[in-house]
C-alpha positions in Angstrom: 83.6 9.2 88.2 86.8 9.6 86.5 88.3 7.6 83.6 91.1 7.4 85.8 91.2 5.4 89.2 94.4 5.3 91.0 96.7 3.0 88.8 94.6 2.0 86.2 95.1 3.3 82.8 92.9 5.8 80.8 90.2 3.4 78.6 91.0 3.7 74.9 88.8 3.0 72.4 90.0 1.7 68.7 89.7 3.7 66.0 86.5 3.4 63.9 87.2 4.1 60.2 83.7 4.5 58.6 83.7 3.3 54.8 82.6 6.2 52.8 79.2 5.1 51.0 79.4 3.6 47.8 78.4 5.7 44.4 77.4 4.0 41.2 77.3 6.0 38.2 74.8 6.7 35.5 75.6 4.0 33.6 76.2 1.4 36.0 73.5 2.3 37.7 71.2 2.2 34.3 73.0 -1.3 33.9 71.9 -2.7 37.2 68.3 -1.5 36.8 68.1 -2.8 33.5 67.3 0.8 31.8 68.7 3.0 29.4 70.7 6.0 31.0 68.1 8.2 29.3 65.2 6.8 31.4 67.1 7.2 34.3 67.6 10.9 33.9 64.1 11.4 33.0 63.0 9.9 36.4 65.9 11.8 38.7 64.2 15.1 37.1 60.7 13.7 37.7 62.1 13.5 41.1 61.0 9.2 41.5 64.9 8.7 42.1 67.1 10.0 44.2 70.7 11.1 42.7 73.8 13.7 43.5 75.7 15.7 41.1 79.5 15.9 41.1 81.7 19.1 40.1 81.0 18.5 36.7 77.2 17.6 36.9 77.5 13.7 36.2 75.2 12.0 38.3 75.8 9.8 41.0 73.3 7.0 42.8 73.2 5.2 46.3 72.8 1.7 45.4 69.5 1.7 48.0 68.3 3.1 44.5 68.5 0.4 42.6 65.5 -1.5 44.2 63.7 1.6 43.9 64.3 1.8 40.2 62.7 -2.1 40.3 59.8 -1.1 41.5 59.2 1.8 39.4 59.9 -0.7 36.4 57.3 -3.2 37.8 54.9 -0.3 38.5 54.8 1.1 35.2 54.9 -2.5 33.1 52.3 -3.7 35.4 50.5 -1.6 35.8 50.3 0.6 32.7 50.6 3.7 35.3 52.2 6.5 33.9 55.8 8.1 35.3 53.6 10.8 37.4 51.2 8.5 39.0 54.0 6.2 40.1 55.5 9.4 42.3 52.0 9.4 43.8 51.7 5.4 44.3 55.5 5.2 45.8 54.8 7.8 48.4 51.2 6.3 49.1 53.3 2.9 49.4 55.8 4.4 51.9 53.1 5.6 53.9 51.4 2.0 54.0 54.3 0.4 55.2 55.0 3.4 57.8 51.2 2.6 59.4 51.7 -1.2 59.2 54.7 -0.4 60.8 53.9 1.6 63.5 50.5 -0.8 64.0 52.6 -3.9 64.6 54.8 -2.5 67.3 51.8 -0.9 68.8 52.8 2.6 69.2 50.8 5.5 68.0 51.1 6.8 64.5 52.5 10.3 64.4 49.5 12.4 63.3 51.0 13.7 59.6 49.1 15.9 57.3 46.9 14.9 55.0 48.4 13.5 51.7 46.0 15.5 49.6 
């Protein structure tokens, strides 16, 4: 079927302007999370935080991060655990909450390899 039947005019559709994704810098970021910028550099390279660099290297954050960076902060005060273990419970954690997931709506659980 055609978009156009005889004398109706073609469908338009409005124009969709997508906001582009807030960035929060180091600092703000560090602000928001309660950390010295420092820290925060120390975790991006330990890879427990997500970041991009601009043209000129600074780093740049989603602010999904930030609660990320909270939970890294209680995982470490908490529980004494140290900056590598906390890459290991975080992806352990993900992968709970995948299979509880996954079990509540019933469907099967992609088979995924081993975490070892």
């Amino acid at each position: 079927m055609s978009q156009r039947q005889r004398g109706s005019r073609p469908v338009r559709y409005p124009i969709v302007i997508v906001p582009t994704v807030a960035r929060l810098g180091l600092e703000t970021f560090a602000s928001r999370g309660g950390v010295h910028p420092e820290l925060v550099r120390r975790l991006v390279a330990l890879g427990l935080l997500e970041a991009t660099r601009d043209a000129s290297g600074a780093l740049w954050f989603a602010p999904e991060q930030v609660p990320v960076l909270a939970r890294i902060r209680r995982l470490h005060a908490d529980l004494s655990l140290n900056y590598a273990a906390i890459g290991l419970v975080l992806e352990l954690l993900d992968r709970i909450r995948r299979l509880e997931g996954s079990a509540r709506s019933g469907s099967t659980v992609r088979r995924q390899p081993p975490w070892t």
